[in-house]
C-alpha positions in Angstrom: -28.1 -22.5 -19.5 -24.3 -22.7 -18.7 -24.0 -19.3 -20.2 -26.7 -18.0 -18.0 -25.3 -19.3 -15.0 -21.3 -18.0 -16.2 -23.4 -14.4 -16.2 -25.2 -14.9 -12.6 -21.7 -15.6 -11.1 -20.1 -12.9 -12.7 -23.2 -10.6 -11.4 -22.6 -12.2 -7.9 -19.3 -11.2 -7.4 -19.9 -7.4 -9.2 -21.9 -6.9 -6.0 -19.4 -8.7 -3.5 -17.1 -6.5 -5.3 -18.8 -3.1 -4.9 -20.1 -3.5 -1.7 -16.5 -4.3 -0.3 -14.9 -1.4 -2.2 -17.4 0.8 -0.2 -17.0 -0.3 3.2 -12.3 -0.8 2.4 -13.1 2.9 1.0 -14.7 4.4 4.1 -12.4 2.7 6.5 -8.9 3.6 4.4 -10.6 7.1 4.1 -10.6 7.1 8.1 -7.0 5.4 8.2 -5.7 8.5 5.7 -7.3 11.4 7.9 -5.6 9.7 10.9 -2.1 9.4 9.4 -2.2 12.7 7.7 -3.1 13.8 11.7 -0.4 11.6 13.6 2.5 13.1 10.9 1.4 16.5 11.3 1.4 15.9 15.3 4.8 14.0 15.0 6.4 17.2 12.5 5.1 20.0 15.4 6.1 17.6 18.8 9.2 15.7 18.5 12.6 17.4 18.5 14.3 16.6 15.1 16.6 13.9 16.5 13.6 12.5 17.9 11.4 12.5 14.9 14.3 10.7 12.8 14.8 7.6 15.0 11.0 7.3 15.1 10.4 7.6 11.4 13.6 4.9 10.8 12.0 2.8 13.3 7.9 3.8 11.6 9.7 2.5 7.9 12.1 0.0 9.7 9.3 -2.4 10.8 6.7 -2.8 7.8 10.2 -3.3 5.7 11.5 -6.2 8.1 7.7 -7.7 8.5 7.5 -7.6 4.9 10.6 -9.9 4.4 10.0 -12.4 7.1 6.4 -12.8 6.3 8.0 -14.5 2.9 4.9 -13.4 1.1 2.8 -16.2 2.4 -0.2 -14.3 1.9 0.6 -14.7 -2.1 1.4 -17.9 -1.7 -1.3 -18.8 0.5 -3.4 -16.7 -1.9 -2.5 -18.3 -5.0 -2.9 -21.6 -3.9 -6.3 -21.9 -1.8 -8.5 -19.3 -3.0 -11.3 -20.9 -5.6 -9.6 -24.9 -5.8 -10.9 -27.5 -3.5 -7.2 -28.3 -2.1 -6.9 -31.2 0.8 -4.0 -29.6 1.6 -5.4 -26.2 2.3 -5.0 -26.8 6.5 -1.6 -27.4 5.6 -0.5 -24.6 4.1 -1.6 -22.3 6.6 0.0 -24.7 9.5 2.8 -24.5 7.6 3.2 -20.8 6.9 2.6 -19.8 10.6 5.5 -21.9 11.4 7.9 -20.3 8.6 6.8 -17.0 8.8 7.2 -17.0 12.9 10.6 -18.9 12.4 11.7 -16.6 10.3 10.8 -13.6 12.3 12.7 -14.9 15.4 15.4 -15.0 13.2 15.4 -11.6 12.2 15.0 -10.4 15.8 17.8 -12.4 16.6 20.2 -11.1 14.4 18.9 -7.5 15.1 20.0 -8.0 18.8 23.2 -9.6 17.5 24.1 -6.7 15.2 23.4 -4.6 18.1 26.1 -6.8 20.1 28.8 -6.5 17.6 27.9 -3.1 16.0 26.2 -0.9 19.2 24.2 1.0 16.7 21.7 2.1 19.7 23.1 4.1 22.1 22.1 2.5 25.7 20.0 5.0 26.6 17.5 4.3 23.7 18.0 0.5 24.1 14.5 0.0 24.9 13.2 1.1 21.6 15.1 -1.9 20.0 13.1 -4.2 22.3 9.8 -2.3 21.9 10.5 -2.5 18.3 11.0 -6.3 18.5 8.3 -7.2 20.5 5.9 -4.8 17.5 7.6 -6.9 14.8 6.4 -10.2 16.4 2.9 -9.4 17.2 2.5 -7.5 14.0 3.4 -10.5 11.7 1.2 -13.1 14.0 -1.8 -11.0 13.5 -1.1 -10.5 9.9 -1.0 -14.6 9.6 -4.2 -14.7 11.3 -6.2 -12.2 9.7 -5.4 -14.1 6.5 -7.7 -16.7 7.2 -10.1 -14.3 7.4 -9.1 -13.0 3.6 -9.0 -16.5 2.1 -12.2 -16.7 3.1 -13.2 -13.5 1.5 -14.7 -11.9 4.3 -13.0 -8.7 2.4 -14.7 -6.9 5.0 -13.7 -8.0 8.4 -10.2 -8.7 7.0 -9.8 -4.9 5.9 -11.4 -3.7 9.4 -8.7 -6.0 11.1 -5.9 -4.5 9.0 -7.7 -0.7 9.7 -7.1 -1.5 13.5 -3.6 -3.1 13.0 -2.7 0.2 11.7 -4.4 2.9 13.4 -5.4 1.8 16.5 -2.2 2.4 17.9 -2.4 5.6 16.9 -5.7 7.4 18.6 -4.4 5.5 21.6 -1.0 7.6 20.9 -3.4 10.8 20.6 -4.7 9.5 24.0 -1.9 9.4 25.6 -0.8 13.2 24.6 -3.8 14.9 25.7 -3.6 12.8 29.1 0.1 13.4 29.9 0.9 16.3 27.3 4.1 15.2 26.1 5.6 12.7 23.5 8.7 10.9 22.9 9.8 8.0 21.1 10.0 5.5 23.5 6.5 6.4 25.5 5.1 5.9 21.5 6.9 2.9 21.0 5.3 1.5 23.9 1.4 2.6 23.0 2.4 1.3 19.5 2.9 -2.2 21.1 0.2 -2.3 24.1 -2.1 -1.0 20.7 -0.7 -4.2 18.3 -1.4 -6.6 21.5 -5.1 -5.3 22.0 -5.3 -5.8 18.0 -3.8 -9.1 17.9 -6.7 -10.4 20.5 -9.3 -9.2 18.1 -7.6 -10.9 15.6 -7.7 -14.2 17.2 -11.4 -14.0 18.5 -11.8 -13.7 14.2 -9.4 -16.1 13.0 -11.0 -19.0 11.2 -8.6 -22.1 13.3 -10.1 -24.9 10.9 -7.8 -23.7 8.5 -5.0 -24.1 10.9 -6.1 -27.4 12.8 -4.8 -30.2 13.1 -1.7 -28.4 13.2 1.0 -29.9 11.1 4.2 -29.1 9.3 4.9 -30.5 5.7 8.3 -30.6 4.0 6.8 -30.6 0.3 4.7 -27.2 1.6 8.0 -25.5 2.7 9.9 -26.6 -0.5 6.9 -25.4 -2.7 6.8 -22.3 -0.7 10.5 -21.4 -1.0 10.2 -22.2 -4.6 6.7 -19.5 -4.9 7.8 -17.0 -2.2 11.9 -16.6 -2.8 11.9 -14.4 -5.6 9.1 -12.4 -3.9 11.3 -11.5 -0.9 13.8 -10.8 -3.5 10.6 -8.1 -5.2 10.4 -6.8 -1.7 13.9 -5.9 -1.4 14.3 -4.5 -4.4 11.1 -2.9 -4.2 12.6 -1.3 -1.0 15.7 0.0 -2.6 13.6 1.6 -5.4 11.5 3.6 -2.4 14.6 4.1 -0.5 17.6 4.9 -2.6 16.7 8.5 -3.7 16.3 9.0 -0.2 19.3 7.5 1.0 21.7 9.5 -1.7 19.4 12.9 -1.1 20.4 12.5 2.6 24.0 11.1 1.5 24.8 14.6 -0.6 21.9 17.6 0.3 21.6 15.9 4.1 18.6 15.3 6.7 17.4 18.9 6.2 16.8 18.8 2.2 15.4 15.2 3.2 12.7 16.2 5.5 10.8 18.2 2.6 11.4 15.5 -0.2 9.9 13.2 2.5 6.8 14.5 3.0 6.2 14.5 -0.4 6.9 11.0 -1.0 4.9 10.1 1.9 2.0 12.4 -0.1 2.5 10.0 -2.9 2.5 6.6 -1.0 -1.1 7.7 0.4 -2.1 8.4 -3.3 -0.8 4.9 -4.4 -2.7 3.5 -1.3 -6.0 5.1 -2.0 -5.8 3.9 -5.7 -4.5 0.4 -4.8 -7.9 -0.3 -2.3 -10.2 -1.4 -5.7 -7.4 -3.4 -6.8 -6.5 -5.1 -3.3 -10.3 -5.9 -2.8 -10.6 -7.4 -6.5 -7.2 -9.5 -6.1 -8.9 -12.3 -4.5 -11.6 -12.7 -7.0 -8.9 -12.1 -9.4 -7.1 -15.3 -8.3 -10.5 -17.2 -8.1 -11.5 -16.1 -11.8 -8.1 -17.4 -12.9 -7.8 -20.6 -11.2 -11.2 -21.8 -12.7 -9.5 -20.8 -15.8 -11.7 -18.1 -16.6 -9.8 -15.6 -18.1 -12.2 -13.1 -19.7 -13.5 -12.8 -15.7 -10.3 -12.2 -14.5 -9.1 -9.4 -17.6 -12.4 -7.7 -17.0 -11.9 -7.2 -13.1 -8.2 -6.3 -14.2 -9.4 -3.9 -16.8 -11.9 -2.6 -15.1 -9.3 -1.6 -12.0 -7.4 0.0 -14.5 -9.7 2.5 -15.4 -11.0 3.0 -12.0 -7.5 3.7 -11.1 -6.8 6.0 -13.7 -9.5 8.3 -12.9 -8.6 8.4 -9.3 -4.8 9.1 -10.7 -5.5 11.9 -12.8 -8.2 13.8 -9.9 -5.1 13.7 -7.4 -2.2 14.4 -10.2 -4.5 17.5 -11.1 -5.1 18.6 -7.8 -1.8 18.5 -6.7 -0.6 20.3 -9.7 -2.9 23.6 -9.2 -3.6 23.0 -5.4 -0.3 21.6 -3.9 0.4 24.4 -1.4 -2.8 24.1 0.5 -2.4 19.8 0.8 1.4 20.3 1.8 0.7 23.2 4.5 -2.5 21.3 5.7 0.2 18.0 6.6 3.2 19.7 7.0 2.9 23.6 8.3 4.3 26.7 6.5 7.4 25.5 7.4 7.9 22.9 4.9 6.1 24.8 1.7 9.4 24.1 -0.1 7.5 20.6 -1.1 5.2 22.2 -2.9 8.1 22.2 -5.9 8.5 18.6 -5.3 5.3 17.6 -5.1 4.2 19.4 -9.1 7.5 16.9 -10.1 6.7 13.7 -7.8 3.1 13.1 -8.3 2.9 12.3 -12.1 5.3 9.2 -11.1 1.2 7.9 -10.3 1.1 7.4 -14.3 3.9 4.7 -14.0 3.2 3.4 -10.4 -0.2 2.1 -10.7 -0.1 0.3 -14.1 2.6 -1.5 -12.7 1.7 -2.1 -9.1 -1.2 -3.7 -11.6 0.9 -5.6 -13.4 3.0 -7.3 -10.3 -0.4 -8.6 -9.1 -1.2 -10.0 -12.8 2.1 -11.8 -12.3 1.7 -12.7 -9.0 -2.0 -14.4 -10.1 0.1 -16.8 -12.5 3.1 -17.4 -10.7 5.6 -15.4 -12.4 7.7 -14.9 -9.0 11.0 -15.1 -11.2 9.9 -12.5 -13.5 9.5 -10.2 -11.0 12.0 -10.4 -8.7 14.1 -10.4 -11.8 12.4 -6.9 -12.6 12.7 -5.4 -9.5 16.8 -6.2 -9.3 16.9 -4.6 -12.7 14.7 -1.7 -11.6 16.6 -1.4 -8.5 20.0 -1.4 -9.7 19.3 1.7 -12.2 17.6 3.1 -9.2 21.1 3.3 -7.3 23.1 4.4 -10.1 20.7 6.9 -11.6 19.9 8.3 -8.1 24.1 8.8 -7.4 24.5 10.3 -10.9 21.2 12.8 -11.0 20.8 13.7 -7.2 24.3 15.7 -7.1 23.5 17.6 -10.3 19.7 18.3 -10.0 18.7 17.9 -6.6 15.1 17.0 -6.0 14.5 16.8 -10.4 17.1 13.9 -10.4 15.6 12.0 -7.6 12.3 12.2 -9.6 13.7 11.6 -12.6 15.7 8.0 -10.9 12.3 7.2 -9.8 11.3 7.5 -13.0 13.5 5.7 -14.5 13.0 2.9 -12.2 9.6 2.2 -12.7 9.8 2.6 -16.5 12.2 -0.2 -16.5 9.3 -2.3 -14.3 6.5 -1.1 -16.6 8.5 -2.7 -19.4 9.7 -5.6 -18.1 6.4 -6.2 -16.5 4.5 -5.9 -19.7 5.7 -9.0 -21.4 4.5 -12.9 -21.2 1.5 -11.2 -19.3 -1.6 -13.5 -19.5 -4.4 -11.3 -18.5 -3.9 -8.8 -20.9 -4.1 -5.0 -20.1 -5.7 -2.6 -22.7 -6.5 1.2 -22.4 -7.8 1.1 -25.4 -11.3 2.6 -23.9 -10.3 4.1 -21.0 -10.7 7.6 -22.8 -7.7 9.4 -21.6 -8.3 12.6 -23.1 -11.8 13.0 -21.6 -10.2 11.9 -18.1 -7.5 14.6 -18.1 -9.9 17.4 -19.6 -12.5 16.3 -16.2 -9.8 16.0 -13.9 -8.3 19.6 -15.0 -11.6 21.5 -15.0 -12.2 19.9 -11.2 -8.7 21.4 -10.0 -8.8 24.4 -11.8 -12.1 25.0 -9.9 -10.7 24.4 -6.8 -7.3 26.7 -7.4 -10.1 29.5 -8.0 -11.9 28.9 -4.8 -8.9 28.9 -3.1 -9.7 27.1 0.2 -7.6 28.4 3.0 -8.9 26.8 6.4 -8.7 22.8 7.3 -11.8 23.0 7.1 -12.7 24.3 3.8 -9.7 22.4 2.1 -11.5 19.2 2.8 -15.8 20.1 2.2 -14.5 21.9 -1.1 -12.1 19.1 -2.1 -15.2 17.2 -1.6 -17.2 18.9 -3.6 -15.0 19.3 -6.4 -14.7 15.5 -6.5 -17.8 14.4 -6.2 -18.4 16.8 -9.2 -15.6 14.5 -11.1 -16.8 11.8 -10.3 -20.7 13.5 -11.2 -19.1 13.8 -14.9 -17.1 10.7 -15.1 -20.7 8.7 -15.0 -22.8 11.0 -17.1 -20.8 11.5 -20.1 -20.0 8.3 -20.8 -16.3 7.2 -19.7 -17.7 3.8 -18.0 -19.2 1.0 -20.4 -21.9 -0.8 -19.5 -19.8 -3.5 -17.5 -18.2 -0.8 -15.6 -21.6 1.3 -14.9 -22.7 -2.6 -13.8 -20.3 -2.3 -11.1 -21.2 1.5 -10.2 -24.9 1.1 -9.7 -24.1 -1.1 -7.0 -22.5 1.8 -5.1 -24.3 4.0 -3.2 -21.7 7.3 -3.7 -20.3 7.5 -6.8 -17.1 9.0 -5.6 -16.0 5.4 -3.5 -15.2 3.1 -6.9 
């Protein structure tokens, strides 16, 4: 009988799973079609000068929200999701109050370093304040719409993310067909009238009887610092092994050589995106399975990710490889076909990324904060050096290859003392690469040249994958569990 009901609750949350996956799937599909729009409309409007301070400002702000937010969504996360806690209105009173805190501070010591340092010219003054302001309403609708995730309406919270995003950014396309023009400031200011109108969503779906009565506890805080420190210590390394190839490739080949090994990173941050989406809705259940101390539940979710996420890895690896041209002229132009050489060397780093991106959530499940922000300084450190010693000597190769060595040092480090153990023992690699070839080799023959026919026949040539992947046997019968819930095979 306990056995039985053990198997209907793993069942039940299969199809909470699946269902979840397909509706994240179609709205981060929208969200990739409308970035991949907004950069190609940012490469052919703004002057150069122009479409540097945006894109500092466009990477500036996630990277500050992501350090004062102090990763109380893993906190929060890890220690309300699946346990009956009294404190549970505590912790979230507690984290908005940190998290906003801390994000006063930070604007506070922008505008100070602006004092002391005049890093903005006066003329373009207002984008520092504009910039502020998006910082602050960014991170109080991120507190909020974790509520809405701890409550595992996967769902709504995703939607509310979706429109944190991207709604910004039709209003932005608005704007441009009404007064034909763009600068930075004028999308600045949509980008913050767009975060406003998202933030009052956001509160109409908040759930405040995790937040009420509202009080502040001293033994939260401490057990927060001790949880979230070496996280913020992950995110900036984290951010030095994103930025520091980009930094020295700027530093020695300048802006120009940047621009194209840009857009090719940017390709690869969408890939890891539409990879991570499985893995971000099956985190919470993740956490659940493992705080009820059931293990196997949790490894099998893990596992299962991890082939999911391999099959996804190899399709755009392969792609890329035979089809790069077409993908980087469709974002980019003509203009910057020089990434297509960057992009054959950039997008197997996907082999290393996603196993470990895995592997920091396994960590962050158990509360191995130390170990990875002890990782990350390790990684990020050989990032530096590697990316100062390789970049003047091979260019765009040695950037890769610091990448490279970066995450391999995570992978590794990552690897140990895990509890929910990883194995690709039946993941069938062979099969996967053999599929994911014959799909791109097909593609590279029908030579797509219009935006039109690069996306049907990309389509097609997917689905096909994804057509094989089921029928010859690559998915066990846990896995094909989890599939027959879906409605298109090609959304895992």
């Amino acid at each position: 009988m306990i056995v039985s009901n053990k198997k209907s609750h793993s069942a039940s949350i299969v199809q909470r799973v699946a269902k979840q996956i397909i509706a994240t799937y179609l709205l981060q599909a929208t969200y990739f079609v409308s970035i991949a729009l907004f950069m190609s409309f940012l490469l052919r409007t703004l002057t150069h000068e122009d479409y540097g301070l945006f894109s500092l400002i466009y990477n500036l702000i996630p990277f500050i929200s992501s350090l004062t937010l102090f990763e109380v969504f893993s906190f929060v996360s890890k220690k309300t999701i699946g346990i009956e806690n009294k404190q549970t209105k505590n912790i979230f009173s507690t984290s908005l109050i940190v998290v906003m805190t801390l994000t006063i501070i930070a604007v506070v010591l922008i505008w100070a370093a602006q004092y002391l340092f005049n890093f903005v010219s006066p003329e373009k003054i207002n984008t520092l304040l504009l910039g502020s302001i998006i910082l602050i309403l960014t991170n109080l609708a991120m507190l909020l719409n974790n509520s809405v995730y701890v409550n595992k309406n996967l769902i709504l919270y995703h939607f509310l993310q979706f429109l944190l995003k991207t709604f910004w950014v039709y209003a932005a396309f608005g704007v441009f067909i009404l007064f034909g023009e763009a600068n930075v400031e004028l999308l600045l200011t949509v980008w913050a009238v767009g975060v406003l109108c998202t933030l009052f969503v956001s509160i109409l779906a908040a759930d405040y009887s995790l937040f009420l009565p509202f009080k502040v506890k001293k033994n939260i805080i401490k057990q927060m610092l001790l949880f979230s420190s070496p996280l913020v210590i992950y995110v900036l390394g984290s951010g030095l092994i994103i930025n520091a190839d980009k930094i020295i490739i700027t530093y020695f080949l300048g802006l120009d050589a940047l621009s194209y090994y840009a857009l090719s990173y940017f390709i690869l941050n969408m890939a890891v995106l539409l990879i991570g989406i499985p893995l971000n809705i099956s985190y919470a259940y993740i956490v659940e399975a493992y705080n009820k101390q059931n293990i196997l539940l949790a490894e099998r979710l893990a596992n299962t990710y991890l082939k999911f996420a391999i099959i996804l890895s190899a399709l755009i690896i392969f792609v890329l490889l035979f089809n790069g041209d077409a993908y980087i002229s469709l974002i980019g132009g003509l203009k910057y076909l020089r990434s297509v050489d960057i992009i054959t060397l950039i997008i197997p780093l996907l082999i290393l990324i996603v196993p470990t991106n895995l592997l920091i959530y396994n960590h962050i499940v158990q509360g191995n904060t130390k170990r990875i922000a002890v990782a990350h300084l390790t990684a990020a450190g050989a990032s530096l050096a590697s990316s100062y010693l390789l970049i003047p000597i091979f260019s765009y190769t040695g950037a890769v290859l610091a990448t490279a060595i970066s995450y391999s040092i995570l992978l590794f480090m990552l690897s140990k003392t895990n509890k929910i153990k990883l194995s690709i023992q039946f993941i069938h690699l062979l099969k996967i690469a053999i599929l994911a070839a014959a799909a791109s080799v097909t593609l590279f023959y029908m030579n797509p040249q219009e935006l039109i026919t690069k996306i049907v026949y990309g389509g097609l040539c997917a689905m096909f994958y994804f057509f094989l992947i089921l029928k010859l046997n690559i998915l066990d019968h846990s896995e094909k569990e989890i599939l027959s819930k879906l409605k298109v095979p090609i959304f895992f």
